[in-house]
TIFIPA-682660 format. One record per residue: residue in one letter; x, y, z of N, C-alpha, C in turn. Coordinates in steps of 0.001 Angstrom, whole numbers, padded with zeros to 6 digits, always signed. Layout:
<atoms>
AXYZXYZXYZ...
</atoms>
This chain:
<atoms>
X-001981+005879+028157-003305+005719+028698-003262+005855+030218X-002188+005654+031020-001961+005790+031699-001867+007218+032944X-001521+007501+031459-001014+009405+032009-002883+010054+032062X-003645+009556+031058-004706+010644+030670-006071+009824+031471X-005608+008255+032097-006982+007597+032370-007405+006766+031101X-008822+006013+031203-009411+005388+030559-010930+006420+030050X-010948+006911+030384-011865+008558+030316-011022+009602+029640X-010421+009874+029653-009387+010946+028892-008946+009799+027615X-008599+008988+027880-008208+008488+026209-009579+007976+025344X-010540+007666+025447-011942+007964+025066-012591+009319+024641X-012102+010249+025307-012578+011414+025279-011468+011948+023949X-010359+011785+024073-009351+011963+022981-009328+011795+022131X-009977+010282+021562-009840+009415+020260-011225+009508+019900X-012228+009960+020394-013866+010017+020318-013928+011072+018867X-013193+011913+018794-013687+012838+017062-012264+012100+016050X-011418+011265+016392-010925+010361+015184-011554+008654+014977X-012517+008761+015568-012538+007260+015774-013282+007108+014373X-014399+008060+013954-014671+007691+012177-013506+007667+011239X-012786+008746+011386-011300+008492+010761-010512+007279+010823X-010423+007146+011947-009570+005587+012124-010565+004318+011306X-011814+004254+011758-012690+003465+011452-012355+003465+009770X-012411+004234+008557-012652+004117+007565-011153+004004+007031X-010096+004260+007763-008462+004137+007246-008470+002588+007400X-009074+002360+008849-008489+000748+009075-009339-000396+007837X-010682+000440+007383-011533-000630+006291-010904-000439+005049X-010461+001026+004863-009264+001087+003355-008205+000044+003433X-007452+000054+004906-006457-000810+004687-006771-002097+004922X-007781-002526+005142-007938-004310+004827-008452-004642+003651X-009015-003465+003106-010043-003951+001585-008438-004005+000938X-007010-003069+000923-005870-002890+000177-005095-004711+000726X-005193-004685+001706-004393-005673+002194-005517-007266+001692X-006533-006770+001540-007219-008505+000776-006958-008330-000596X-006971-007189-001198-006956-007324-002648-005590-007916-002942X-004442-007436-002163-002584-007808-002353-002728-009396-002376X-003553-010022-001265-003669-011037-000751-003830-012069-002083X-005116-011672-002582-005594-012398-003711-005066-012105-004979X-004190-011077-005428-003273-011291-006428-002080-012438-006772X-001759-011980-004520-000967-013482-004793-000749-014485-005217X-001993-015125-004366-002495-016084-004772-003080-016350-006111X-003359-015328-006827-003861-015782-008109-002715-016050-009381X-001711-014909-008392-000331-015462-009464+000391-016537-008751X+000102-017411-008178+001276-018275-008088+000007-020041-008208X-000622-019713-008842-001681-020982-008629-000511-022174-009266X-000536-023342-008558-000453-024670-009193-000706-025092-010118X-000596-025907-011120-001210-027029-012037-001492-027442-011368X-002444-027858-012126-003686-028797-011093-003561-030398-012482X-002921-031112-011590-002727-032707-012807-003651-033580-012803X-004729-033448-011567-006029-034390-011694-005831-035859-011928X-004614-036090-011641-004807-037500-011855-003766-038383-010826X-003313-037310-010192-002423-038175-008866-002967-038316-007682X-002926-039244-006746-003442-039681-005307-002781-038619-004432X-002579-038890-003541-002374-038526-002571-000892-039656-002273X-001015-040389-002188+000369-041324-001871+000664-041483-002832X+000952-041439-004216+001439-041633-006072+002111-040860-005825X+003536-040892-006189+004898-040219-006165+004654-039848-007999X+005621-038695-008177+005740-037506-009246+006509-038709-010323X+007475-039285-009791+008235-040132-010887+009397-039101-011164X+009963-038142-010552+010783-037193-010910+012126-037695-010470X+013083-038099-010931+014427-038417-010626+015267-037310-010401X+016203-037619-008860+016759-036276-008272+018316-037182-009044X+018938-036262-009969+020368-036651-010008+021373-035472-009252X+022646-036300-009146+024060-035447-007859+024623-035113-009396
</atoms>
């Protein structure tokens, strides 16, 4: 940006900027959908019946 100005790199990127514009909305609609697979495969049990301070009762043996 340096070499071309702040006018020359505007003037440059001005006939890709719809291009860029619709690559960068493909790749966030791709990158939320990855997002929420994740998350949909790794969900918790949900036990509904423990506090917040109620320990699991799980014994660690050596």
């Amino acid at each position: 940006m340096v070499a071309i100005g702040t006018s020359g790199a505007l003037d440059w990127f001005a006939p890709t900027q719809p291009l860029l514009a619709v690559l960068s909305v493909a790749f966030l609609a791709f990158a939320l959908r990855q997002r929420l697979k994740g998350i949909a495969a790794c969900e918790l049990p949900n036990s509904g019946s423990m506090t917040a301070n109620e320990t699991e009762g799980a014994t660690i043996e050596s």
